[in-house]
N, C-alpha and C positions, 0 to 999 in steps of 0.2 A: 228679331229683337236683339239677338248678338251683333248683328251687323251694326244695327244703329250703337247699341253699348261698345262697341270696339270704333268706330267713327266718333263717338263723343270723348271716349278716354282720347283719342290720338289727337283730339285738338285740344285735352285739357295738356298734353304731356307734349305738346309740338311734333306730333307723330314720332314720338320717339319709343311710344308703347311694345313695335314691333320687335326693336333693337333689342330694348331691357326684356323680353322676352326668350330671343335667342339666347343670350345671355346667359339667361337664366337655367335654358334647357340644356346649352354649351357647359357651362357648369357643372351641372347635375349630373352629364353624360362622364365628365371628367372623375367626378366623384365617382362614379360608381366603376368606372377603370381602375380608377386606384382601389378602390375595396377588391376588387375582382382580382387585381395584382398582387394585391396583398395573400390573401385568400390562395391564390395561385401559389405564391413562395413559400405560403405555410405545408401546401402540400406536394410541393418538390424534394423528395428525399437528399440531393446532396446539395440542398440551396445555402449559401453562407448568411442569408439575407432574412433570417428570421427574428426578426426586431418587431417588438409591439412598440407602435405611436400614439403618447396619448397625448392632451391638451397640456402634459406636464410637459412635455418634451422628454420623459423616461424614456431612456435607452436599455433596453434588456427581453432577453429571447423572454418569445410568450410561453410558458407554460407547456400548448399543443407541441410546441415546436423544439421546446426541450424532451418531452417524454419519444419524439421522434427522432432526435439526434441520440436518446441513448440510448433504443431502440438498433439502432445503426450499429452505434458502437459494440453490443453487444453481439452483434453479427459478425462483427469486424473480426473482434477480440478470438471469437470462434474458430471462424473459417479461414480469413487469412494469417495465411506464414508470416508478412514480414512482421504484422502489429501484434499475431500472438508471441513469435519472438522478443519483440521490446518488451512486454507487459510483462514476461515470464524474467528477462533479465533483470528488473528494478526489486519486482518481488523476492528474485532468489540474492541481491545483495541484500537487501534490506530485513529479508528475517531467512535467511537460510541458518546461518549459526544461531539463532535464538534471541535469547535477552537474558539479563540477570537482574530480576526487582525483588529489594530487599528496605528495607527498614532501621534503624541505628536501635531503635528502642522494642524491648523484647516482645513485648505486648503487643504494640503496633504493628513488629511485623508477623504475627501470629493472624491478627484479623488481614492482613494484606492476602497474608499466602491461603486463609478461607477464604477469601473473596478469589483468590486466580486457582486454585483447585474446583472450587466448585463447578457441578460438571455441566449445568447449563451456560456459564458464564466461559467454563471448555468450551464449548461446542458454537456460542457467538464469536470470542475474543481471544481469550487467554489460554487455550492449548495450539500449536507449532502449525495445524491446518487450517485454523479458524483462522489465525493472526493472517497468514498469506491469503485468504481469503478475502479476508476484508483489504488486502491492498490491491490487489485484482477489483474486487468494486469499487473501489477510491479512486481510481484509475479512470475504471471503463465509466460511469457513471458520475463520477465529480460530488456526489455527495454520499454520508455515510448520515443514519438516523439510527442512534443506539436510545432505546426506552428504559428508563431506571422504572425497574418492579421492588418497589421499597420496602421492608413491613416497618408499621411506625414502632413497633414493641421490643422487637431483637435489635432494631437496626441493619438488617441484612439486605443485603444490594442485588439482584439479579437480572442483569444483562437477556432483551431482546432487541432483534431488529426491523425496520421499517422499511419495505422495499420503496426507494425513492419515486416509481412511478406512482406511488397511492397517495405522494405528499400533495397535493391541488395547491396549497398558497400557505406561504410565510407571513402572518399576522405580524407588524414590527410596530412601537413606540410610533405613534403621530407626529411626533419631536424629535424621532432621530430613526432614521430605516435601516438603520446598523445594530441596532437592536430589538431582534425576534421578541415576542413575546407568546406567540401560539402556532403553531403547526397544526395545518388542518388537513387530517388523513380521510380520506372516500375510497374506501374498494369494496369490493362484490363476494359475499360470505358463502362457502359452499358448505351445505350441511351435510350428515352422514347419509341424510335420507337423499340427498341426488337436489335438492329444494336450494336456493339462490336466494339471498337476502342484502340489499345494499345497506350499506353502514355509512357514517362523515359522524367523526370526532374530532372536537379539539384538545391538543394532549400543551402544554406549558411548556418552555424553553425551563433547564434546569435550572438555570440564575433569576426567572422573574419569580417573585416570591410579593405579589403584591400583600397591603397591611389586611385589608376587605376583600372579598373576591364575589362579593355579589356587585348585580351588575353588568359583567361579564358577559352573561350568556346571554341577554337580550341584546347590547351589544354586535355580537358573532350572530346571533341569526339562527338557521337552521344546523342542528349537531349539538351534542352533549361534550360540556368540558370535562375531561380526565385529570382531575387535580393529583389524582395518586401516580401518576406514571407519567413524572416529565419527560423532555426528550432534547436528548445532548447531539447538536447538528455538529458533522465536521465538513465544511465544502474547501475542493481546491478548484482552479482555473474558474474561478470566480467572475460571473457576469450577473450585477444585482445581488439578490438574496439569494439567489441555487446557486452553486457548481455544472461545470460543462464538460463533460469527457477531454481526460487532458491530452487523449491522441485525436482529438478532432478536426486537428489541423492536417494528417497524417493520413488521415482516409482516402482522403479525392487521389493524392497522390500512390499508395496504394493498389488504389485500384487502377490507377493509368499504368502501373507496371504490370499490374497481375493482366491487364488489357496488352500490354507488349509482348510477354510472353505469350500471352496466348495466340499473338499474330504470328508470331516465329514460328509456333510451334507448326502452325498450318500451312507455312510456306514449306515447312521439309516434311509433313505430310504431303504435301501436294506431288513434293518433288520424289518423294519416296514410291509414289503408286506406279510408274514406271521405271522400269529394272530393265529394257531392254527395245529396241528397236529394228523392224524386219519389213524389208521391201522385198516383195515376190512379184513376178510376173503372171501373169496372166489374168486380169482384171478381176472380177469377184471370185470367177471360180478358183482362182490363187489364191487368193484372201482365205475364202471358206476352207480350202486344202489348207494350208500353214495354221489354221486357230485351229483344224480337227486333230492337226498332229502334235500341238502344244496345248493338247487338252487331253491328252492321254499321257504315261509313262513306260507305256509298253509297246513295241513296235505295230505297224499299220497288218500284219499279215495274222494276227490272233485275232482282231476288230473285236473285243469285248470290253477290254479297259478303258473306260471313259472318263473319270476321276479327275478332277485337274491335275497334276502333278502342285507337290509344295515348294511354290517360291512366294519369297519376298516381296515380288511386284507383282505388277501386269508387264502385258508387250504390248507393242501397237504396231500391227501387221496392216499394212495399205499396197495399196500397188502401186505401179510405174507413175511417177510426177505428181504424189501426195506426198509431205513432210510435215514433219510435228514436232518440233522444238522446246524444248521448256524454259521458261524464264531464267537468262542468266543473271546469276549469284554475284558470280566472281568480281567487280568492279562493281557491283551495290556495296560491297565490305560489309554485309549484314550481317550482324551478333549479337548473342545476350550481352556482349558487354557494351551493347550501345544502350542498352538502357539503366548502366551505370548511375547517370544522372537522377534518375527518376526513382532508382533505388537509395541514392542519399536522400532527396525530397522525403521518401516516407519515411526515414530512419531520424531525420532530421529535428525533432517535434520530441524524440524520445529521450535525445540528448549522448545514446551512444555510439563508441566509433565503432566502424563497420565492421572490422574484425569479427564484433560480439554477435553479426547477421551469417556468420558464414565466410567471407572473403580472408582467409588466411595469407591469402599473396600478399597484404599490406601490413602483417601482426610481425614482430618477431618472440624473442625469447624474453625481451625486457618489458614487452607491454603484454608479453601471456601471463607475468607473476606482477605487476604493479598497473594501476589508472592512471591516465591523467588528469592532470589537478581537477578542469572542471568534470569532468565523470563523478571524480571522487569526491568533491563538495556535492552534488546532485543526490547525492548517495547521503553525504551525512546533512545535508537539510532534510534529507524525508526523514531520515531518523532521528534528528530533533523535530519534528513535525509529529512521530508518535509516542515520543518522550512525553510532549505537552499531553497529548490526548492520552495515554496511560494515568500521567499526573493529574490530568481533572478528575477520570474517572474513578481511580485511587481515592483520591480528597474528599472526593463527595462521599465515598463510601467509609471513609474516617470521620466524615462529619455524623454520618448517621450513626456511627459506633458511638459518639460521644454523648449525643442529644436523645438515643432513643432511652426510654426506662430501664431495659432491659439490655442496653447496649453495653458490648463488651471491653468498650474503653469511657464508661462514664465517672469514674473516678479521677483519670488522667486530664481533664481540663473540661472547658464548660463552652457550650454553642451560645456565640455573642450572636445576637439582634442587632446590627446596626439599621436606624431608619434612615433613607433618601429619600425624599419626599414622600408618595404615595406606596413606597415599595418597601422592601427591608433587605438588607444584603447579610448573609448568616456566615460567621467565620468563625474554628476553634481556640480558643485563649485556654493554650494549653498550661500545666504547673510547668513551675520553675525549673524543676530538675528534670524535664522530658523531652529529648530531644526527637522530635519529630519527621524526621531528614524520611526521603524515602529517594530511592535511589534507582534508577532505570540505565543499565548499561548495557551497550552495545559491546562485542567483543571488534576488535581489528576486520573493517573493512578490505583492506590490505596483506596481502598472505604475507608476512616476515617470519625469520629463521625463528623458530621456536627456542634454541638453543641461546640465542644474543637476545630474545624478549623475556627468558627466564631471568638472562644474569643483570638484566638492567632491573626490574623487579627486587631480585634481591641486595643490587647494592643501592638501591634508592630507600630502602629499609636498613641495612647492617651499614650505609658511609661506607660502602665498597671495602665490606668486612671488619670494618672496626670496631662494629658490635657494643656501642656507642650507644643506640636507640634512639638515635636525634633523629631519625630517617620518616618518613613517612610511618604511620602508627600500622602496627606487626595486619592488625585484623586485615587493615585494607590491604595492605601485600599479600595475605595468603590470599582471600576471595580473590583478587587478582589473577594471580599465580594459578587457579586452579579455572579460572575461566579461558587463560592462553591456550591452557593444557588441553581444552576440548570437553572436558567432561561436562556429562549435561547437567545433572543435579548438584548445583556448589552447593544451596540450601544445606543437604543432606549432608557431605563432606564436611560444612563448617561444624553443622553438631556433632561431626565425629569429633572433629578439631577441637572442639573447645572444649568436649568433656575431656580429652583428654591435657589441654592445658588447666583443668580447673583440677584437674586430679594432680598436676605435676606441682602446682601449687599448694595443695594442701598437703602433701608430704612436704615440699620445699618450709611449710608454717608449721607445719609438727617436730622437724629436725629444728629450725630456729628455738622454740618452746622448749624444748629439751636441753638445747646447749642453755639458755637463759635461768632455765631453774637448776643448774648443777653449779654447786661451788665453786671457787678455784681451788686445784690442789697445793699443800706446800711441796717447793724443792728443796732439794739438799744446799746446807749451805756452800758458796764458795770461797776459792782461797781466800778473799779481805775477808770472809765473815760476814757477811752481809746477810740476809735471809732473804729470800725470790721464792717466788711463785711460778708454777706449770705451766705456761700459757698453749702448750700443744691443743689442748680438747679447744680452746678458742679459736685457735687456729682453723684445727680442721673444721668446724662449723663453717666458720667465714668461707672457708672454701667451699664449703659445700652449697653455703647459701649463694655465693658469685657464679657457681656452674648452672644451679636454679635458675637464677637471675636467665642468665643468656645463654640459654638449654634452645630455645626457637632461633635465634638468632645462628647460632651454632648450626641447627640442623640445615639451615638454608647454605648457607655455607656450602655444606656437605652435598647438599642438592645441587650445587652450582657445580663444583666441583666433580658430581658425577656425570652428571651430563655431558661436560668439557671430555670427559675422559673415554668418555664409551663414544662420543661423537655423532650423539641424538640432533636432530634439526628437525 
């Protein structure tokens, strides 16, 4: 029956049945090469080729094949010298000296400094180990997921984190893939009692704020939405919606060095296991004589010490017309500084010069105290990179000061609603007289003479002593001045600072009140006759009140001058 059905198809198709068949199976065999290829590259550890294809034509690592690349990188960052070297040098410019975040308005920066005290928000973000920490996973990993734990009542903010391998997918706008709107986390719950539980939630991007939020979760599927605990994404080396370990590039190479060396090394092991050469006469039983007497330390007439003796090598004892050569060295020119090349290849991806891996033959005196230029921009883009990401998560933690009931800046201005279409964007419309400024500084990347960064400081305040006060305003030159200096807690310093300038001013207003409520005295009259008045007690007021006046200005001065003098740097 099939013969007949396959002889009737072939004369309705011109015998062409066979063809579109092959074809067809030629096809299919193709297909499933290329899944099988694919399939294959996903699970190649240092494959470059992990792209998911879909009918969109999207270009971007799949998911599997990112949690594998940072997988790697983690290994990397570990065990090898040169990439834990890079990672350790960007970390140690970029938060070794600290930071100084502060606030213009008193209140404002009272909930700032609760929010970077607080000791969960220590232990995520805002204490000196956590901060290097999270640049080390920013690094190795390409994404950081900080979860805002909000209370709606106090307004208080407290920082956890999301280990990037449990993020499964970036829910983004239909209309625009640049804009997250849900982060969907799956990982496996280990209880106290030893028992395993899988979890998948979705937690909200902290800016979508839709008007309705039912909906949603039929939408999404299977997992519960977390409305309470958004989540603030920071990805760098960016492919799609994740991040990619930014020394990814850095690996393969890497590893081809740590693979050089370790070929060297086994060439002068090889060459090292022979320490000496000895040809004896008399065919084996020479041989066996010379290895019994270099297998003792004490001569042949005691026959008890049998012990090898301790050397370095072996010997190769053969008889008459055997020889044993070892591979000569000399004209290969083989050395670790041939894999020179291979060690900029992996240093190359980090952005610094080699010096900072070790090689001092190429450093001198002037590039061991200054960078160059681009090091130094690489250095202050990452730290305007955690500027932003301080100042978001500052902001939003000032939004909730203002909007919660019980929030500690709900007086100072009001949480606007703005609607965009189906969402709302919330931003503070603070009062008039509040200035809001919040301030995130880095000290000098750059080691300069302390001694020429104090006196530029104070003449950019005193017009290079003239004590004028046209200069930059006193406040900002002391926190300055006191962050050159090293000291870690300016916070602390300023409130010694200012109580005692508020204390120098309220004598400075007690002595002014005093001269204003005393009479003038009469003087004696002079030769014309005339009759005059005292004006000494005015005087000295006035002068008392101009010392007042520029009593700071004055002191700095004095500072300037001390330093010059003792020859502090």
């Amino acid at each position: 029956m099939a013969t007949i059905t396959e002889s009737l198809a072939d004369r309705l198709t011109g015998g062409k049945l066979t063809d579109l068949q092959e074809t067809a199976v030629s096809q299919s065999n193709q297909i499933w090469q290329l899944t099988e290829s694919l399939q294959r590259l996903e699970q190649v550890l240092y494959s470059s080729e992990w792209r998911a294809l879909s009918m969109q034509a999207d270009q971007e690592f799949t998911r599997a094949g990112l949690k594998q690349i940072t997988e790697l990188a983690r290994i990397m960052r570990l065990k090898n010298p040169v990439i834990k070297r890079g990672v350790k040098i960007q970390r140690l410019y970029v938060w070794a000296q600290g930071v100084n975040i502060s606030a213009a308005n008193e209140a404002i920066n009272d909930v700032v400094q609760a929010f970077l005290d607080d000791e969960r928000n220590r232990a995520e973000l805002t204490s000196h180990q956590a901060r290097g920490e999270r640049e080390t996973d920013l690094q190795q990993d390409g994404n950081l997921f900080f979860r805002f734990h909000v209370n709606a009542v106090s307004g208080r903010i407290r920082l956890s984190t999301i280990d990037p391998q449990e993020v499964d997918d970036i829910i983004c706008n239909p209309e625009d893939k640049r804009e997250p709107w849900f982060y969907k986390r799956a990982w496996v719950q280990k209880d106290l009692d030893g028992g395993t539980k899988q979890h998948a939630v979705y937690y909200p991007d902290w800016r979508f704020t839709p008007r309705n939020r039912s909906g949603y979760q039929e939408k999404l599927g299977n997992g519960r939405i977390d409305w309470e605990t958004p989540v603030y994404h920071v990805a760098v080396n960016r492919v799609g919606r994740f991040g990619v370990s930014e020394f990814y590039a850095a690996n393969d190479w890497a590893l081809a060095y740590k693979s050089f060396l370790e070929q060297l090394a086994s060439v002068w092991q090889a060459l090292a296991r022979w320490a000496a050469k000895l040809t004896v006469p008399g065919g084996k039983r020479g041989v066996a004589a010379a290895k019994a007497k270099l297998n003792t330390t004490l001569g042949n007439t005691l026959g008890e010490e049998t012990n090898p003796p301790p050397v370095t090598g072996a010997t190769f004892i053969s008889g008459e017309g055997v020889d044993l050569q070892p591979f000569r060295t000399a004209g290969a020119t083989m050395s670790a500084e041939d894999g020179r090349r291979l060690l900029l290849m992996s240093i190359m991806d980090f952005g610094f010069p080699e010096t900072f891996f070790g090689d001092a033959s190429v450093g001198s005196l002037a590039t061991a105290k200054s960078l160059d230029r681009p090091t130094e921009l690489l250095i202050m883009d990452r730290q305007a990179l955690w500027k932003g990401i301080l100042g978001d998560i500052i902001g939003y933690q000032l939004l909730w000061a203002v909007k919660a009931p019980q929030g500690p800046l709900a007086g100072l201005g009001t949480a606007v609603r703005e609607p965009d279409g189906d969402q709302t964007h919330e931003r503070i419309d603070w009062n008039q007289d509040i200035d809001p400024t919040v301030t995130v500084a880095f000290p000098s990347i750059i080691q300069h003479d302390i001694k020429e960064t104090v006196g530029a400081i104070i003449d950019a305040q005193t017009m290079s002593g003239r004590s004028e006060g046209a200069g930059i305003p006193l406040e900002t030159a002391v926190r300055r001045l006191i962050s050159e200096l090293g000291i870690d807690d300016v916070d602390a310093v300023m409130e010694i600072w200012t109580a005692e300038q508020e204390e120098r001013q309220a004598r400075a207003d007690e002595m002014a009140a005093r001269v204003a409520a005393t009479p003038p005295t009469p003087a004696p009259n002079n030769d014309s006759g005339d009759g005059e008045f005292d004006d000494t007690a005015a005087q000295e007021a006035e002068m008392i009140w101009n010392r007042q006046v520029t009593a700071v200005s004055d002191l700095l001065v004095e500072l300037k001058e001390t330093i010059g003098a003792n020859g502090h740097s």
